[in-house]
Biopython code that builds the backbone (N, CA, C, O; Angstrom):
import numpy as np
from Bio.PDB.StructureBuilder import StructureBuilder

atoms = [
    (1, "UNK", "N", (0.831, -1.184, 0.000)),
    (1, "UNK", "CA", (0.000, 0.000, 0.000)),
    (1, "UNK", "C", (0.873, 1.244, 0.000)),
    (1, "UNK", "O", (1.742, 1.485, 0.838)),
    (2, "UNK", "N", (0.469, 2.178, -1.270)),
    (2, "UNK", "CA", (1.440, 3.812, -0.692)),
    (2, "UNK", "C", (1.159, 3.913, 0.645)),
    (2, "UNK", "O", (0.647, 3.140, 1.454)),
    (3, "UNK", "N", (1.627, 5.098, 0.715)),
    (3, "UNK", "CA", (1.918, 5.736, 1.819)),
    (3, "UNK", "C", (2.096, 7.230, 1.772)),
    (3, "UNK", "O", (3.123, 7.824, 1.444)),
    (4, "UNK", "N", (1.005, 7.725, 2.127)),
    (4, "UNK", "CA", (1.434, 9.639, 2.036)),
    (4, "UNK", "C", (1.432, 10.070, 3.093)),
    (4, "UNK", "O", (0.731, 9.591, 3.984)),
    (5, "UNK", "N", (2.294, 11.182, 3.276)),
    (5, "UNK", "CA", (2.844, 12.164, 4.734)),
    (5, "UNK", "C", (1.898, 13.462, 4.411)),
    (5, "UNK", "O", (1.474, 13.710, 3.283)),
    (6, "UNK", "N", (1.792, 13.781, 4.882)),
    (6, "UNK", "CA", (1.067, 15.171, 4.959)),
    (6, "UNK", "C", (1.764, 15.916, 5.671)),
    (6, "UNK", "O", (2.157, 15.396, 6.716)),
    (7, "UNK", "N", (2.260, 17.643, 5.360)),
    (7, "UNK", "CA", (3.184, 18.176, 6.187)),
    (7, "UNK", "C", (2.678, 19.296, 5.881)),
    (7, "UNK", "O", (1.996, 19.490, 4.875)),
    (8, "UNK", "N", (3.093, 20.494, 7.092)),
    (8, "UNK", "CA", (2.882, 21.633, 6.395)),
    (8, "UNK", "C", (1.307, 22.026, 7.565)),
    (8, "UNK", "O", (0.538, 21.093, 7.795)),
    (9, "UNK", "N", (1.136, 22.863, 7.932)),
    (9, "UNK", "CA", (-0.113, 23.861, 8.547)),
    (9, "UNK", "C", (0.223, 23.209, 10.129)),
    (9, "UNK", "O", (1.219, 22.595, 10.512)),
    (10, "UNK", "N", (-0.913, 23.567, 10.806)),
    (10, "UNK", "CA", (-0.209, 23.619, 11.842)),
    (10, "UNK", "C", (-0.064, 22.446, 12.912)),
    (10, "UNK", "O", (0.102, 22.649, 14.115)),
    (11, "UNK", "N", (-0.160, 21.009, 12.222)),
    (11, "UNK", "CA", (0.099, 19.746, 12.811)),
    (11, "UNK", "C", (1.235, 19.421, 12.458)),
    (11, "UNK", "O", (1.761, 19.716, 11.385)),
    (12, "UNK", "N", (1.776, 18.689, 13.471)),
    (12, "UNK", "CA", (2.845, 17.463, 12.874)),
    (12, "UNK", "C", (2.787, 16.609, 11.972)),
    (12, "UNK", "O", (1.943, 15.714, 12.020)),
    (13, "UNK", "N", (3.617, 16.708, 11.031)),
    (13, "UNK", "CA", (3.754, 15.668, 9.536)),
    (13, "UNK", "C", (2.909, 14.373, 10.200)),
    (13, "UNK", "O", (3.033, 13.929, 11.342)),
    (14, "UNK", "N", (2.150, 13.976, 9.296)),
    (14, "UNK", "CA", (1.646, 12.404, 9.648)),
    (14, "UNK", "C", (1.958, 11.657, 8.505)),
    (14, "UNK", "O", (1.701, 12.138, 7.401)),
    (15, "UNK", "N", (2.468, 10.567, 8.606)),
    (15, "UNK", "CA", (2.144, 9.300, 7.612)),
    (15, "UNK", "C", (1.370, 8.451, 7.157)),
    (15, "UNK", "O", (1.517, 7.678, 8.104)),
    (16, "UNK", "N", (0.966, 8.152, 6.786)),
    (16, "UNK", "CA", (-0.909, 7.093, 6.353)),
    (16, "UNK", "C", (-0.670, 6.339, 5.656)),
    (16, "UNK", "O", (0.219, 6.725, 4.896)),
    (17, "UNK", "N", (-1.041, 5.244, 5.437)),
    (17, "UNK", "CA", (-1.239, 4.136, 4.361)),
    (17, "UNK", "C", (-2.578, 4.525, 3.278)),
    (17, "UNK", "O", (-3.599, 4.915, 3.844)),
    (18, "UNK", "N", (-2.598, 4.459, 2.200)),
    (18, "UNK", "CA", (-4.066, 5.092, 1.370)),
    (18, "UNK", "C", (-3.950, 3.554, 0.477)),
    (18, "UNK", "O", (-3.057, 2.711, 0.569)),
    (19, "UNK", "N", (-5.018, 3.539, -0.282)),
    (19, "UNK", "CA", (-5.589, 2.972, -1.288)),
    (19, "UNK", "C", (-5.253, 3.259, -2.549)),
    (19, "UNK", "O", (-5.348, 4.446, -2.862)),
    (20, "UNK", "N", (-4.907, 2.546, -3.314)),
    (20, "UNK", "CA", (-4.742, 2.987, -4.923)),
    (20, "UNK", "C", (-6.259, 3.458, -5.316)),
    (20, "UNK", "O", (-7.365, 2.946, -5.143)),
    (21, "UNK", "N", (-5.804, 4.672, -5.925)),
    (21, "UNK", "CA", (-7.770, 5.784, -6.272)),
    (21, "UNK", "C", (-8.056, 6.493, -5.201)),
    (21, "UNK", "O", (-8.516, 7.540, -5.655)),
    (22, "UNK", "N", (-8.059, 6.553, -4.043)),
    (22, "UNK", "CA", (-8.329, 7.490, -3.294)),
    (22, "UNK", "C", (-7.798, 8.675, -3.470)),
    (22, "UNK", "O", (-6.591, 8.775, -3.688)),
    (23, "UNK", "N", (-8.514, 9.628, -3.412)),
    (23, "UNK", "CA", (-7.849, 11.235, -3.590)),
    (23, "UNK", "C", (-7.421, 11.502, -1.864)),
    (23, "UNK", "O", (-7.766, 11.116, -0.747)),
    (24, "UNK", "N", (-6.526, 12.348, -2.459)),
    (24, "UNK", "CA", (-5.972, 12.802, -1.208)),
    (24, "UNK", "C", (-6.985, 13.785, 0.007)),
    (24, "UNK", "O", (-6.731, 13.810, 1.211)),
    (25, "UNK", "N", (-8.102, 14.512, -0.631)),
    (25, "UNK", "CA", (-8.666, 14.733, 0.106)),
    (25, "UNK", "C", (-9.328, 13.909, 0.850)),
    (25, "UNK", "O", (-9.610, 14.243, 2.001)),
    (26, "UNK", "N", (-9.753, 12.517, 0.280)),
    (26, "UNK", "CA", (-10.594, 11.707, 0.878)),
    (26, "UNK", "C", (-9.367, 10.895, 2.087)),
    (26, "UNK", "O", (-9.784, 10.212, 3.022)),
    (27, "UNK", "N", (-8.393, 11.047, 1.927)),
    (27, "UNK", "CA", (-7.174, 10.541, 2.542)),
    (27, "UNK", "C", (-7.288, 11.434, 3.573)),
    (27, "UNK", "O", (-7.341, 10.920, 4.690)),
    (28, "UNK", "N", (-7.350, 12.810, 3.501)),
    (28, "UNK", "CA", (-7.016, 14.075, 4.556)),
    (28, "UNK", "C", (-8.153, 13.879, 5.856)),
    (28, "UNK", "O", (-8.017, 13.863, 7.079)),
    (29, "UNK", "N", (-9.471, 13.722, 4.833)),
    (29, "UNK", "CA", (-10.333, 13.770, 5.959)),
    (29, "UNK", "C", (-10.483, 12.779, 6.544)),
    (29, "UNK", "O", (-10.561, 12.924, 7.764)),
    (30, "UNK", "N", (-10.585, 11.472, 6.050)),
    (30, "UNK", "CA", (-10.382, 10.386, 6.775)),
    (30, "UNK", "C", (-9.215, 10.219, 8.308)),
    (30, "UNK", "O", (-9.486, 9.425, 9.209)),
    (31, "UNK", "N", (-7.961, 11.112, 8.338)),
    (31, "UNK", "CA", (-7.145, 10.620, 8.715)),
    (31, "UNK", "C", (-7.057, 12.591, 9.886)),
    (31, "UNK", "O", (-6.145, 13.112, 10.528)),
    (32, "UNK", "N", (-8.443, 13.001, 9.604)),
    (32, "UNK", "CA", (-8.344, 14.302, 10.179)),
    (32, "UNK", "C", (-7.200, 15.533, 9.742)),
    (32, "UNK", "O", (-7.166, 16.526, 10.468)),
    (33, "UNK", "N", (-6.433, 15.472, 8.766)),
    (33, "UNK", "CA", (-5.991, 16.543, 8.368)),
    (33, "UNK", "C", (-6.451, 17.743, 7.910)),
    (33, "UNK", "O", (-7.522, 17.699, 7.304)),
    (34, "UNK", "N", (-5.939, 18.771, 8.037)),
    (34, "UNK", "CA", (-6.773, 19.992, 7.758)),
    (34, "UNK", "C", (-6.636, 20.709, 6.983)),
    (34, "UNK", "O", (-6.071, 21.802, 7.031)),
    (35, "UNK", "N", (-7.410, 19.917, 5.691)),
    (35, "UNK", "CA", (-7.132, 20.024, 4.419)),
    (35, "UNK", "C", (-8.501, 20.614, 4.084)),
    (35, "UNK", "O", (-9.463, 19.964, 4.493)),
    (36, "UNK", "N", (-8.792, 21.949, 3.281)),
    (36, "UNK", "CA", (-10.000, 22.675, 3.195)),
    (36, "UNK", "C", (-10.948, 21.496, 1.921)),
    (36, "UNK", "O", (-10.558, 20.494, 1.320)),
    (37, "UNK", "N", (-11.945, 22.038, 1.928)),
    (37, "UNK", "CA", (-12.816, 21.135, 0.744)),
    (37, "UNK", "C", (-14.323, 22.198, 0.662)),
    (37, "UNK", "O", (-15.500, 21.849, 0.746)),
    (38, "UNK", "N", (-13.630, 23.831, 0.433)),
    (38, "UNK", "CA", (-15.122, 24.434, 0.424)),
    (38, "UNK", "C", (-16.394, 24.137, -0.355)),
    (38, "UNK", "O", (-17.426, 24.649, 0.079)),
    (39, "UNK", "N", (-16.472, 23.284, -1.585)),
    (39, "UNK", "CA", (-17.118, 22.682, -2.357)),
    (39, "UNK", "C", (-17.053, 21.510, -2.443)),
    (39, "UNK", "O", (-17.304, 20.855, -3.454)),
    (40, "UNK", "N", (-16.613, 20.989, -1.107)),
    (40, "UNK", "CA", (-16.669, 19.585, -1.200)),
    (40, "UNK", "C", (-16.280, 18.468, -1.936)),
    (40, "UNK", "O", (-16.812, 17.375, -1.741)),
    (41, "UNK", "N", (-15.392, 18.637, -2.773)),
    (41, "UNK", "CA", (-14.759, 17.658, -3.421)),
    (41, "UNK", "C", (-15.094, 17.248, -4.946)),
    (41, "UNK", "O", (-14.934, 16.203, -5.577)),
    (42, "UNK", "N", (-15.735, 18.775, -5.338)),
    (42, "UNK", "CA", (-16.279, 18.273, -6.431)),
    (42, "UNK", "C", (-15.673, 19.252, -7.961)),
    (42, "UNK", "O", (-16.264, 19.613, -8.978)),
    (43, "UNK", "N", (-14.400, 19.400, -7.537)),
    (43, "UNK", "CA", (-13.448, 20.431, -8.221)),
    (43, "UNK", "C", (-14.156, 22.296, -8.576)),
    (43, "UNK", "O", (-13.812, 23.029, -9.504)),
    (44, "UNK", "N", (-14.895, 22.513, -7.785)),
    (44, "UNK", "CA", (-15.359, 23.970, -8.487)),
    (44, "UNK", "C", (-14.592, 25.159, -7.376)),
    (44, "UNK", "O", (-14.877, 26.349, -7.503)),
    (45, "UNK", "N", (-14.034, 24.894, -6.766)),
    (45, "UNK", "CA", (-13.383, 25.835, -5.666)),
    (45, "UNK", "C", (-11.202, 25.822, -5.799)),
    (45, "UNK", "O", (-10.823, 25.448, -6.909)),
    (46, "UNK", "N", (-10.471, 26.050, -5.163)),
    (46, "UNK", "CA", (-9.118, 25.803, -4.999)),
    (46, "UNK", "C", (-8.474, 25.874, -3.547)),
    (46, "UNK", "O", (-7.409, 26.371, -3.178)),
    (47, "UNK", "N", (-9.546, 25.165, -2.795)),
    (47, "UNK", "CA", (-9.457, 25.416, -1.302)),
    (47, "UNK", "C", (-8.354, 24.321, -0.435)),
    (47, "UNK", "O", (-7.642, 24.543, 0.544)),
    (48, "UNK", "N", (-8.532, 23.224, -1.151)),
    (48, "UNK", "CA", (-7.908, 21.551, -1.312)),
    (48, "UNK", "C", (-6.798, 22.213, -2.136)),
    (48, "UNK", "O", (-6.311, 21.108, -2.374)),
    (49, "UNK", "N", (-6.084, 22.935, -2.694)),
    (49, "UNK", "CA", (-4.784, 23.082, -3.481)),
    (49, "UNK", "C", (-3.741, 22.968, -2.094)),
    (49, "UNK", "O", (-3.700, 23.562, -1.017)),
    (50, "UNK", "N", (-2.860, 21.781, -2.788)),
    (50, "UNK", "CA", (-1.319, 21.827, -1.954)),
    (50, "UNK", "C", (-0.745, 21.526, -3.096)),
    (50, "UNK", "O", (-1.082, 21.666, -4.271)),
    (51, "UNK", "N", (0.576, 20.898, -2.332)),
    (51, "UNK", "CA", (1.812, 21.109, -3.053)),
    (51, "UNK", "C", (2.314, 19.386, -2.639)),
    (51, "UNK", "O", (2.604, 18.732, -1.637)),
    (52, "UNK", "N", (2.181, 19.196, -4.182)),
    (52, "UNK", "CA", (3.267, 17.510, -3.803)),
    (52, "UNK", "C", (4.823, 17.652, -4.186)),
    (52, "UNK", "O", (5.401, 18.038, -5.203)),
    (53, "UNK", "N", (5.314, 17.107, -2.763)),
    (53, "UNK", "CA", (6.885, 17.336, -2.656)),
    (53, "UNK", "C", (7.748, 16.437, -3.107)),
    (53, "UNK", "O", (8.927, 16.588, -3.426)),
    (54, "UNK", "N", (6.849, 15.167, -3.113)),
    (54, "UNK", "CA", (7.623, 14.098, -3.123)),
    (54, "UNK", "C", (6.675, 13.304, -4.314)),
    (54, "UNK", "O", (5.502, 13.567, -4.049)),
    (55, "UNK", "N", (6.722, 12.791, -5.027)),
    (55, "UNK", "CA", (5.989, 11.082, -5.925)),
    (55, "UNK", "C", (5.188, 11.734, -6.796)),
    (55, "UNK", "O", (4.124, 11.161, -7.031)),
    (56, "UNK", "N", (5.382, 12.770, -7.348)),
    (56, "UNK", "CA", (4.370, 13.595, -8.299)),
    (56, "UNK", "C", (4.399, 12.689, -9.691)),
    (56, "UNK", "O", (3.339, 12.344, -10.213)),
    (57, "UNK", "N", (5.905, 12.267, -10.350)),
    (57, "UNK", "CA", (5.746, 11.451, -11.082)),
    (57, "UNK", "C", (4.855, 10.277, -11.412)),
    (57, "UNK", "O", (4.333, 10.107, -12.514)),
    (58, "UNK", "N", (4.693, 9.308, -10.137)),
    (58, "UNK", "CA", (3.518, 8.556, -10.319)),
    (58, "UNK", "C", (2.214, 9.172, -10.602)),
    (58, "UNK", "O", (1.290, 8.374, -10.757)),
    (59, "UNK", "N", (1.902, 10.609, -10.719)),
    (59, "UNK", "CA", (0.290, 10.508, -10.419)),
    (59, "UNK", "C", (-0.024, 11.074, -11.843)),
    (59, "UNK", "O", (0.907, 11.518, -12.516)),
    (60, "UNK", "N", (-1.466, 11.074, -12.385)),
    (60, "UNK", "CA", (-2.009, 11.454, -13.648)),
    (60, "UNK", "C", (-1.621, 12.584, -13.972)),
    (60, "UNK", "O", (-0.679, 12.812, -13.213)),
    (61, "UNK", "N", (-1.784, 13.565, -14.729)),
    (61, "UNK", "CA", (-1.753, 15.160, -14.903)),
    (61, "UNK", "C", (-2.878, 15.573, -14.268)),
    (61, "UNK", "O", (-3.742, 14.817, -13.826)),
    (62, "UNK", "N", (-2.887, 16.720, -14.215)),
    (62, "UNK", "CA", (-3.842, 17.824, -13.903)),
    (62, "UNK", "C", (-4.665, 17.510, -15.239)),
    (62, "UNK", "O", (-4.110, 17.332, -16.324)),
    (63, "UNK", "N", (-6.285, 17.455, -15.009)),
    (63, "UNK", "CA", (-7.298, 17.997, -16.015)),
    (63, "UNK", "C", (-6.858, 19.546, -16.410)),
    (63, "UNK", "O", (-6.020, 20.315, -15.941)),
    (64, "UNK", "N", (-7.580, 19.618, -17.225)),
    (64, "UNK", "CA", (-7.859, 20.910, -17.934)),
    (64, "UNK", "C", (-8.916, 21.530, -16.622)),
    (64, "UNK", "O", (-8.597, 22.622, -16.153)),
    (65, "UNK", "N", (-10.012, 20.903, -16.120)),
    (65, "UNK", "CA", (-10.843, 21.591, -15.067)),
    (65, "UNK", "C", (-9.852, 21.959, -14.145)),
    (65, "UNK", "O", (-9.719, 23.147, -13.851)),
    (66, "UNK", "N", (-8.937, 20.844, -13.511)),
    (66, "UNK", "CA", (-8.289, 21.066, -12.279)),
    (66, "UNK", "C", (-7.591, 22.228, -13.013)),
    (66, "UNK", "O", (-8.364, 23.185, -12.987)),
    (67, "UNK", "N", (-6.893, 22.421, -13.408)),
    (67, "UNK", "CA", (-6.064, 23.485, -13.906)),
    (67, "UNK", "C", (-6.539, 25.146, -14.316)),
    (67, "UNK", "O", (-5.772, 26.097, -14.468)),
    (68, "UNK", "N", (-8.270, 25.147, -14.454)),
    (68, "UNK", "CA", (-8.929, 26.244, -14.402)),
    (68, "UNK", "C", (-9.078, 26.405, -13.341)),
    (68, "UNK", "O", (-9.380, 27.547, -12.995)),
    (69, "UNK", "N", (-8.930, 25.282, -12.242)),
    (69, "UNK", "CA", (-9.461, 26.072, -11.260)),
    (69, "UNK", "C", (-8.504, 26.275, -10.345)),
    (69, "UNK", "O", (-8.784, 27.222, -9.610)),
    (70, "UNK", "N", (-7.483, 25.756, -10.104)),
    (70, "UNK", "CA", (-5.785, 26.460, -10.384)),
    (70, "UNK", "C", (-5.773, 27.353, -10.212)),
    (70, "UNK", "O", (-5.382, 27.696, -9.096)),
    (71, "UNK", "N", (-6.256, 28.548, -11.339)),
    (71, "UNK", "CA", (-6.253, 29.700, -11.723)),
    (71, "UNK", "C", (-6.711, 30.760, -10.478)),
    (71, "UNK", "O", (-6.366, 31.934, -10.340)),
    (72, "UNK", "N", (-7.693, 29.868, -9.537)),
    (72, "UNK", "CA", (-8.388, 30.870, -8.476)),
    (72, "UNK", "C", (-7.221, 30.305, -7.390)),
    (72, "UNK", "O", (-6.788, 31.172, -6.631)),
    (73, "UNK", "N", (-6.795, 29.260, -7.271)),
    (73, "UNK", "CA", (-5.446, 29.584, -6.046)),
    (73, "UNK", "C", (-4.698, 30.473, -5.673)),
    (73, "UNK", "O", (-4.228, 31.206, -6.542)),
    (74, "UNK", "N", (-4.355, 30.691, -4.309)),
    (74, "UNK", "CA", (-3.050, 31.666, -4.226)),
    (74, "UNK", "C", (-1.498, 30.638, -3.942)),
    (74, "UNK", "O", (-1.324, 29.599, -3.304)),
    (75, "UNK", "N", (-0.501, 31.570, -4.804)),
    (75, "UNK", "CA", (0.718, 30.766, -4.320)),
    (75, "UNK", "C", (0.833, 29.535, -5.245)),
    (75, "UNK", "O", (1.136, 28.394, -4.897)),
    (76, "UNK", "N", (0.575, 29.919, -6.331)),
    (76, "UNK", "CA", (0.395, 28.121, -7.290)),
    (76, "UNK", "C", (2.157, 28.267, -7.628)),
    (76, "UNK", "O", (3.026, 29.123, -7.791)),
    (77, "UNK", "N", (1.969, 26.867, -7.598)),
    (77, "UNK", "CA", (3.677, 26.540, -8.483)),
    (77, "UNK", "C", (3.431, 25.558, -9.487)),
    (77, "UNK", "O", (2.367, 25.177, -9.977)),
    (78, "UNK", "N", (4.456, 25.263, -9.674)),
    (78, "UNK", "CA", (4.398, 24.002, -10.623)),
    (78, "UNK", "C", (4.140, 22.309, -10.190)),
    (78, "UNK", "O", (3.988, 21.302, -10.882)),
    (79, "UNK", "N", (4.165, 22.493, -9.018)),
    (79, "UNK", "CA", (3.740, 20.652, -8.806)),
    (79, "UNK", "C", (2.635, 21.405, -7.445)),
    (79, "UNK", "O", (2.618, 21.014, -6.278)),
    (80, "UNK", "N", (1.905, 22.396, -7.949)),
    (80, "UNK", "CA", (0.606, 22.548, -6.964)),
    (80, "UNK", "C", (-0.512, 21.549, -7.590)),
    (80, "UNK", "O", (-0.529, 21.130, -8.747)),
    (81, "UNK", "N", (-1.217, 21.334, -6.804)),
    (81, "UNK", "CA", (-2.532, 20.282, -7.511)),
    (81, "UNK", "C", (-3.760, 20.654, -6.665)),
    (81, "UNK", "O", (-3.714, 21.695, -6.009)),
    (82, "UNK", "N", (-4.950, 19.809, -6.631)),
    (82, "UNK", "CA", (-5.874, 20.331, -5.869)),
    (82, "UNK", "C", (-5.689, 18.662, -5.353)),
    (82, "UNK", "O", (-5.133, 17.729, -5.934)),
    (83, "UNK", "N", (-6.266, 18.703, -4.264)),
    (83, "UNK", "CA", (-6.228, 17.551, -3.199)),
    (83, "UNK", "C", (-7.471, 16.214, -3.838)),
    (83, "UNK", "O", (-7.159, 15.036, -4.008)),
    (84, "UNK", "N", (-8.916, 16.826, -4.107)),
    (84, "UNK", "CA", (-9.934, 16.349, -4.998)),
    (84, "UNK", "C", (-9.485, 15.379, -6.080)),
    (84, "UNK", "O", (-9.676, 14.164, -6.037)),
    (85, "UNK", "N", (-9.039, 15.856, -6.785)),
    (85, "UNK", "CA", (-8.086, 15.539, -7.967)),
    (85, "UNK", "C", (-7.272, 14.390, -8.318)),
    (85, "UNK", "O", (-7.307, 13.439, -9.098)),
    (86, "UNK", "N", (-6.376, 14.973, -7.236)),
    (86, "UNK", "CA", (-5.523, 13.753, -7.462)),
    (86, "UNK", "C", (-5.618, 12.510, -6.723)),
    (86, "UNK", "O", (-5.789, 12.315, -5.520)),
    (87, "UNK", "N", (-5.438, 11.521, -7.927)),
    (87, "UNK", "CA", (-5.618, 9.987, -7.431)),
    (87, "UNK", "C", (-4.030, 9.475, -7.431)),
    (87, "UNK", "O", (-3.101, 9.599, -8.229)),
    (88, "UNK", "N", (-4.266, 8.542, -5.530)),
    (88, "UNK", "CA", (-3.304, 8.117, -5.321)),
    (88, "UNK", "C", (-2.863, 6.845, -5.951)),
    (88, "UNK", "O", (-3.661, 5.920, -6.106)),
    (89, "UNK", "N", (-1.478, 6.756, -6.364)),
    (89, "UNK", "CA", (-1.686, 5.409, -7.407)),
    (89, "UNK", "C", (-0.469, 4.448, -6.917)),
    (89, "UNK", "O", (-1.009, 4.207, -5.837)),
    (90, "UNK", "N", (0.591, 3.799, -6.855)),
    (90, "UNK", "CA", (1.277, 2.753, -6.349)),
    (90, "UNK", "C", (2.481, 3.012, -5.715)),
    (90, "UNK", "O", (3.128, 2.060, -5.278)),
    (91, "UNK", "N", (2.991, 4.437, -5.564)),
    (91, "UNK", "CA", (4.257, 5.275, -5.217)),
    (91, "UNK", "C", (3.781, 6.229, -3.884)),
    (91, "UNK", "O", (2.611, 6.555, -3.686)),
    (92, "UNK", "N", (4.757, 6.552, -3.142)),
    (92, "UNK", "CA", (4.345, 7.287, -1.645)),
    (92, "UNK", "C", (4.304, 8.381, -2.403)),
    (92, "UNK", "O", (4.675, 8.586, -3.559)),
    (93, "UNK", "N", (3.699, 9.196, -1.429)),
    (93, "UNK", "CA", (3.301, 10.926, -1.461)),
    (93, "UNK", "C", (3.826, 11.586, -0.512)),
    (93, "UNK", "O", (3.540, 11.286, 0.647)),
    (94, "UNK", "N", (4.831, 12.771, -0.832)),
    (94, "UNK", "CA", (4.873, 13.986, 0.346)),
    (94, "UNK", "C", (4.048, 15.077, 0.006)),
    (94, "UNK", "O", (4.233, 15.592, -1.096)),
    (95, "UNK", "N", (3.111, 15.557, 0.798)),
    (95, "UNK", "CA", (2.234, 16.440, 0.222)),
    (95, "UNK", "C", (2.138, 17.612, 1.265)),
    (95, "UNK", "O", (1.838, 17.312, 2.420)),
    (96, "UNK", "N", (2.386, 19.005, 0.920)),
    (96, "UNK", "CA", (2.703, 20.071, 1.827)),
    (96, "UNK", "C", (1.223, 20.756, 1.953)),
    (96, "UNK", "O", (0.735, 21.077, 0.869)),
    (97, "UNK", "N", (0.515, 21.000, 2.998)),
    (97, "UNK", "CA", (-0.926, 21.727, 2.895)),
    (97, "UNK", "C", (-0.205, 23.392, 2.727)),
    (97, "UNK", "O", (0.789, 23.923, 3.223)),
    (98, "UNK", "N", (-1.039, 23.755, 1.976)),
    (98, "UNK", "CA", (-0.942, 25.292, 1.953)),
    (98, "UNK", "C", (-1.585, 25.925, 2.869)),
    (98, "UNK", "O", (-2.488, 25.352, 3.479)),
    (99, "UNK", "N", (-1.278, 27.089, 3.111)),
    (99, "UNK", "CA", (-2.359, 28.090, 4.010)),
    (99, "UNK", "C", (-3.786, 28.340, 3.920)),
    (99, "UNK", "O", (-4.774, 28.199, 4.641)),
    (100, "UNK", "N", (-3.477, 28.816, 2.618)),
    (100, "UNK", "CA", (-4.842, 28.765, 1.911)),
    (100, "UNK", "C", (-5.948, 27.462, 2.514)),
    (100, "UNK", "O", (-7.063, 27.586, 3.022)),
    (101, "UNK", "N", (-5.126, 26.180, 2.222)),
    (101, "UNK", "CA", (-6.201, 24.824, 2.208)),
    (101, "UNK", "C", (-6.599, 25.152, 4.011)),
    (101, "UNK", "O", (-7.731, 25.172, 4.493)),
    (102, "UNK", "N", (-5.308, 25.378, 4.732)),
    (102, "UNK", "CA", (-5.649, 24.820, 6.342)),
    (102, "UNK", "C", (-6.721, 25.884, 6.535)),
    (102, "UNK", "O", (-7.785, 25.440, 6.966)),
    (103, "UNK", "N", (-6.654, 27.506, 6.252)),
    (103, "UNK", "CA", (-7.232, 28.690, 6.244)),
    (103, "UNK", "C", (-9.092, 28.027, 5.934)),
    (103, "UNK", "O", (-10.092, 28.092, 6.649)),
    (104, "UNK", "N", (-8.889, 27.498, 4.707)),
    (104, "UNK", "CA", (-10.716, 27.404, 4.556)),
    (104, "UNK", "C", (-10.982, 26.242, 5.580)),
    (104, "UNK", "O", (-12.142, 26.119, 5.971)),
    (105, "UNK", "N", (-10.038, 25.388, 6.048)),
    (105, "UNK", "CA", (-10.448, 24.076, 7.035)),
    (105, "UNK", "C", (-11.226, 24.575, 8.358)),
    (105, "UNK", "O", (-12.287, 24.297, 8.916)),
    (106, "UNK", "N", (-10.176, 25.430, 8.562)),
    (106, "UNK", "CA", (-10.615, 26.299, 10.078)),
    (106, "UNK", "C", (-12.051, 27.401, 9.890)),
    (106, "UNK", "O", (-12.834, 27.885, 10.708)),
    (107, "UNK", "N", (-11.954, 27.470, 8.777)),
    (107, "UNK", "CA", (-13.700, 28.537, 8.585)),
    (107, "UNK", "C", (-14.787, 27.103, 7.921)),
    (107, "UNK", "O", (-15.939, 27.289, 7.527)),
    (108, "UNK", "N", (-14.285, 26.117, 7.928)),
    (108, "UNK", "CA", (-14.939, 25.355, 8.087)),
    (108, "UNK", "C", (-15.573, 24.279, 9.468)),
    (108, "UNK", "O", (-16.582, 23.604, 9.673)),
    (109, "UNK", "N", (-14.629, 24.530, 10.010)),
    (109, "UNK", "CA", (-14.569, 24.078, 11.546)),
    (109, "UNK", "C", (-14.044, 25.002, 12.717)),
    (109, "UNK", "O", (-12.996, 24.976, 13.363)),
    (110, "UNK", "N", (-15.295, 25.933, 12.760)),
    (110, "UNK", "CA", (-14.965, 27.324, 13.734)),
    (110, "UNK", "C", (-14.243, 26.653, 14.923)),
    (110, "UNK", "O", (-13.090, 26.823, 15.317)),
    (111, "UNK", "N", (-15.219, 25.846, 15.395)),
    (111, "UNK", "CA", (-15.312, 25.355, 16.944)),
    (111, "UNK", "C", (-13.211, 24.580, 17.049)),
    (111, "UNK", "O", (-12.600, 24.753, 18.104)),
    (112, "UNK", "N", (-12.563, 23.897, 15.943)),
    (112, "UNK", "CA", (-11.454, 23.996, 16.733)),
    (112, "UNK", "C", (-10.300, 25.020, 16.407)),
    (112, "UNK", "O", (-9.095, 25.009, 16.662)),
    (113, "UNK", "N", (-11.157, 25.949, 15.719)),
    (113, "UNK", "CA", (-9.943, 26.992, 15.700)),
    (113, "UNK", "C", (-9.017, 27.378, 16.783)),
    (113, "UNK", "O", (-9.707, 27.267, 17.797)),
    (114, "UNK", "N", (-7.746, 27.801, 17.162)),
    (114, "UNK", "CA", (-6.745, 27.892, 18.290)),
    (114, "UNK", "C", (-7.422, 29.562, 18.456)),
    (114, "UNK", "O", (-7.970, 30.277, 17.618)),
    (115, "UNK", "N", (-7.113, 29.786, 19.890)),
    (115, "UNK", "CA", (-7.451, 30.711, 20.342)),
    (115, "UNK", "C", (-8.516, 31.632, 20.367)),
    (115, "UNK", "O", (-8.460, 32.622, 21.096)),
]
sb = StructureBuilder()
sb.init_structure("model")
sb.init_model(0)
sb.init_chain("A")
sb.init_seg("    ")
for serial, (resi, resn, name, xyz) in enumerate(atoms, 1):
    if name == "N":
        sb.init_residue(resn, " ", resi, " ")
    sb.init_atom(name, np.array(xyz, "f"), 0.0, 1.0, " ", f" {name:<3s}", serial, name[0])
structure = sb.get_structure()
């Protein structure tokens, strides 16, 4: 089974075992990371955009959708993706959450915002 780390916002890196096809968001929430999904997983938002650090080679390209909607991210680079999107396939993942993603998590979940 891969294996993706999640790093980046304001938890400690975790490691996970995922499924070949599971998107990483469905990976995030499963495993409580605080990975945004303002539209829920259905690519029309860029709230789920991070950054894969590590195993990008194994995974599909970006759609043409994912990549319009790209366009509404802040901070895009070149191995940014949206979390929705991408399917995990037989190679580990390092995947960095952006601000942005943890930012809509927490206005999604007032109650554990810090302070």
């Amino acid at each position: 089974m891969p294996k993706v780390t999640f790093q980046g916002g304001p938890d400690p890196a975790i490691t996970v075992e995922a499924e070949p096809g599971q998107t990483l968001l469905e990976i995030a929430e499963e495993h409580h990371v605080k990975m945004g999904s303002a539209c829920g997983g259905v690519c029309a938002c860029s709230s789920c955009h991070c950054w894969i650090r590590s195993g990008e080679a194994s995974l599909e390209e970006a759609t043409e959708r994912e990549e319009d909607r790209m366009d509404m991210g802040f901070d895009v680079r070149p191995y940014s993706r949206l979390g929705c999107q991408v399917r995990v396939a037989q190679a580990d993942l390092v995947v960095e959450l952006t601000e942005e993603s943890v930012t809509t998590w927490y206005n999604e979940h007032p109650e554990h915002r810090p302070g």
